[in-house]
N, C-alpha and C positions, 0 to 999 in steps of 0.2 A: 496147176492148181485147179479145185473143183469149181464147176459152174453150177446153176439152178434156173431156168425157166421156166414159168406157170404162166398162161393164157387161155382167153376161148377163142377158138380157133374153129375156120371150116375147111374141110377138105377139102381140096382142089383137085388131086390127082390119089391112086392110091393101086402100087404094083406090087406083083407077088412074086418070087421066082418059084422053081419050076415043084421045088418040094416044099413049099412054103415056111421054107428057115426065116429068111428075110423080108419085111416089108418095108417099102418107101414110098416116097411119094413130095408133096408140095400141099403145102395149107395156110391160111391168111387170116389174120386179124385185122379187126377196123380202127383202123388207129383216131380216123375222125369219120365226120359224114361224108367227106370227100376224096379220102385217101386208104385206103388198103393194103399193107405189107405181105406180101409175099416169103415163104421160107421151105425150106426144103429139111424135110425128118428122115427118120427109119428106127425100126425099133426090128427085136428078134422076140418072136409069141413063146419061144421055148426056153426064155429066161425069164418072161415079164408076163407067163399067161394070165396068173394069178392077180395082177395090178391094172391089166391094160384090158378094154372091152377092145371087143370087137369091130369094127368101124370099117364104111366106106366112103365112096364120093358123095359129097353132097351132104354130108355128118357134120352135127357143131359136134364137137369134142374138147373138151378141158383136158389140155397137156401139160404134162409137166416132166423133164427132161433135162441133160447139158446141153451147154450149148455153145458152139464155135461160129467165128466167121470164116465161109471162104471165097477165097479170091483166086481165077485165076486155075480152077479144079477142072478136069480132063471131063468127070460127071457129072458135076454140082454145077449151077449157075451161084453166080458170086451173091451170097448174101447169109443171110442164120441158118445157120444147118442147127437141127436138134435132136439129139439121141432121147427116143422116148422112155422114161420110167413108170411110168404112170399116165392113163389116158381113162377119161369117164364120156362113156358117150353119152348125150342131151337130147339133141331131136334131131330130125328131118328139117332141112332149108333148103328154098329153091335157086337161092344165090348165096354169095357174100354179105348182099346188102343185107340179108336177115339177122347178121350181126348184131349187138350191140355195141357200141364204142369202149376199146377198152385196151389199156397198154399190157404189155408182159411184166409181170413182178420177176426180177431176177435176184441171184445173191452171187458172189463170187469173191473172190481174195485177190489183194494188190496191194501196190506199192508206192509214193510218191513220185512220180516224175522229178527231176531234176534240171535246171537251166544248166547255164556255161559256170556259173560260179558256186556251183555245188550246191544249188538250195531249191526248196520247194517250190511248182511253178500254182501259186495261190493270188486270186487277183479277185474282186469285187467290180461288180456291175447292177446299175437296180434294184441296189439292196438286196442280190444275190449273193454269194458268194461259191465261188469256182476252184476245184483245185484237179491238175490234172495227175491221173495214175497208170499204170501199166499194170499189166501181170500177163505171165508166161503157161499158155494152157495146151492141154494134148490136144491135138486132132485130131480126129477117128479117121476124119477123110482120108489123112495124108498121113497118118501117123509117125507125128513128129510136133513137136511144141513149137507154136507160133506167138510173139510179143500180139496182145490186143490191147488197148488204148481205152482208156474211159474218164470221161470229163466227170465228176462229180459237183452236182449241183444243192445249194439249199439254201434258206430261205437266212441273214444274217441275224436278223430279231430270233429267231428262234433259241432258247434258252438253252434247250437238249445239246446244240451243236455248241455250245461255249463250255462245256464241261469236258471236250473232245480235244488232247494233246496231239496234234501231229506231226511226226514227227520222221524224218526221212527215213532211219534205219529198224521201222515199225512195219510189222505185216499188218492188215488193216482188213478185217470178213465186214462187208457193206451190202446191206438191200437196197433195195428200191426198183423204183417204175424205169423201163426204160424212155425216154421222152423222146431221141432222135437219133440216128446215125446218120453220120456225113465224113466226107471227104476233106481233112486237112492235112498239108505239108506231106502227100500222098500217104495220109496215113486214115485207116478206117478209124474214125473216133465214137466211142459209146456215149449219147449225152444222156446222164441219171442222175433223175430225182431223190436222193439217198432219205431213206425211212429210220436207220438203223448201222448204228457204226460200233462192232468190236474188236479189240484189240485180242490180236493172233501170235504175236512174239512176245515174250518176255522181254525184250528191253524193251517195251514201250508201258508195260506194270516199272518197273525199277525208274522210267520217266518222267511216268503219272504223277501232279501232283498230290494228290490225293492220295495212293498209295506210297508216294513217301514220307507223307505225314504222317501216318499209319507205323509206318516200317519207324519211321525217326523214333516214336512212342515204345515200340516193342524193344526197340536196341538201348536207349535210355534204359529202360525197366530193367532189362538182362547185364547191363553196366551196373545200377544198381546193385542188384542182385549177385554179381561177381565180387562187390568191392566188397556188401557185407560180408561176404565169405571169405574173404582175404583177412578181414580184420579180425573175425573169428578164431581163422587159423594163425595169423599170428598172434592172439593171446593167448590161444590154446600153446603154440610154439614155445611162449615165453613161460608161462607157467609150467610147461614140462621140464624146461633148461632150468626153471630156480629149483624145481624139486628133487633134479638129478644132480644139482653143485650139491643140495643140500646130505641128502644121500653120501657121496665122493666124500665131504667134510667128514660125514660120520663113520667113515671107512679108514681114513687117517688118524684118528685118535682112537687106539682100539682101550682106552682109559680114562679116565676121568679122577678131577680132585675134588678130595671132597676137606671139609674144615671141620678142624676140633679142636674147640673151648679147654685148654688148660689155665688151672686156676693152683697160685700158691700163696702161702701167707704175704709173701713179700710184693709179688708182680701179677700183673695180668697179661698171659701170653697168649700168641694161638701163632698152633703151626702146621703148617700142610703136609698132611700124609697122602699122600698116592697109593689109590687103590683101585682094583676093577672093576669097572662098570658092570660087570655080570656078577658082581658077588653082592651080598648086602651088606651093611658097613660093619663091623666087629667092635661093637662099644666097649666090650667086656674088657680089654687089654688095657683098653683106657683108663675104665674103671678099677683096675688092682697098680694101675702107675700110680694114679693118685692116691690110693689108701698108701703105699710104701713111701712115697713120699710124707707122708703125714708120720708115719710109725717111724720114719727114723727123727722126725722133728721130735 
């Protein structure tokens, strides 16, 4: 997973090899008035010429770089190795102390740690509140992914951090200051001030409350929306099926009857003659039954 390092830092040492591809070296920040961190960089001029000034011993310089812990390295002493991306040189200092006091802003991607019984290891102190994480990152040194450790620290009143679902099977991209590193349960731990917490997997949006009150809203609407159209189609269904019986009905009777008023001195009759609906009706025949009828009375 990607790291990010930013600090003012002074040089402390600074080698070239022989065709000057590579440069390295050891440089330190003031973490207080008292205490100074040590780490060890290198950067390549023929990929970074354009981003990175030029720098030597005794240079503040603003870096910013990945960065890994090592431990345990044939060439490194154990502590932040940083691959430089970016370097602004500042001025001339005749020490360290010319420092100001100042921690590294980093960012990096992680994961919740886990106790024995499958759950988050989240705990409160001093109205802090603590949660530890991991993440699996390359190492240039040794090229190969090493587990590094980071305690996340924040303040519990803080409003921004209650709006924050965490959640074991969440990727999690976090800023912040680094505050300490230390040795527990022989594990190097990151202790960080987090500034800034987003969520990097998708199950942890499908988790969110907040986006699934959102999503709940949109799937309602689209349920909505499906069922008008269901009701739609079947009225539109049923008025096709009564139009098409009616049609078939009208396909079966290829006749129609129609009535005609016969009148005689004696009775009043009327009787159904059957005839086709495609003709119009033929009164005339009617009209000369009835005069014969009369002429022979």
């Amino acid at each position: 997973m990607s790291t990010s390092l930013s600090v003012e830092a002074y040089i402390v040492s600074c080698k070239r090899n022989t065709n000057h591809t590579v440069i390295s070296g050891t440089a330190g920040y003031r973490k207080s008035q008292t205490e100074c961190v040590i780490f060890s960089y290198k950067y390549f001029p023929q990929t970074s010429m354009k981003h990175i000034d030029n720098f030597f011993e005794r240079d503040i310089v603003n870096i910013t770089g990945k960065f890994t812990y090592v431990q345990n390295d044939q060439f490194l002493p154990d502590g932040i190795f940083v691959v430089i991306h970016q370097a602004t040189l500042q001025r001339k200092a005749s020490s360290i102390n010319d420092l100001r006091c100042s921690i590294p802003f980093i960012t990096f991607s992680c994961q919740l740690s886990l106790n024995t019984k499958n759950q988050p290891i989240m705990y409160n102190q001093n109205e802090t509140s603590f949660i530890n994480t991991y993440s699996s990152i390359y190492c240039h040194s040794s090229s190969s992914f090493r587990d590094h450790y980071f305690t996340l620290s924040y303040k519990s009143s803080n409003p921004y951090f209650r709006t924050i679902w965490w959640n074991k099977a969440t990727l999690y991209s976090i800023n912040g200051f680094l505050n300490d590193i230390f040795l527990e349960d022989e594990k190097i731990i990151f202790l960080i001030e987090i500034c800034a917490v987003d969520h990097v997997s998708l199950n942890s949006l499908k988790r969110s409350p907040i986006i699934s009150q959102v999503k709940e809203k949109e799937e309602k609407k689209e349920k909505e929306e499906d069922n008008k159209d269901d009701i739609d189609e079947y009225l539109e269904t049923k008025k096709t099926a009564k139009k098409r019986k009616n049609m078939d009905s009208a396909e079966m009777l290829p006749y129609a009857t129609t009535t005609f008023p016969i009148t005689t001195p004696y009775v009043n009759m009327t009787i159904n003659i059957p005839c086709f609906s495609h003709y119009p009706h033929n009164t005339h025949n009617t009209h000369n039954t009835h005069n014969s009828h009369n002429s022979r009375n």
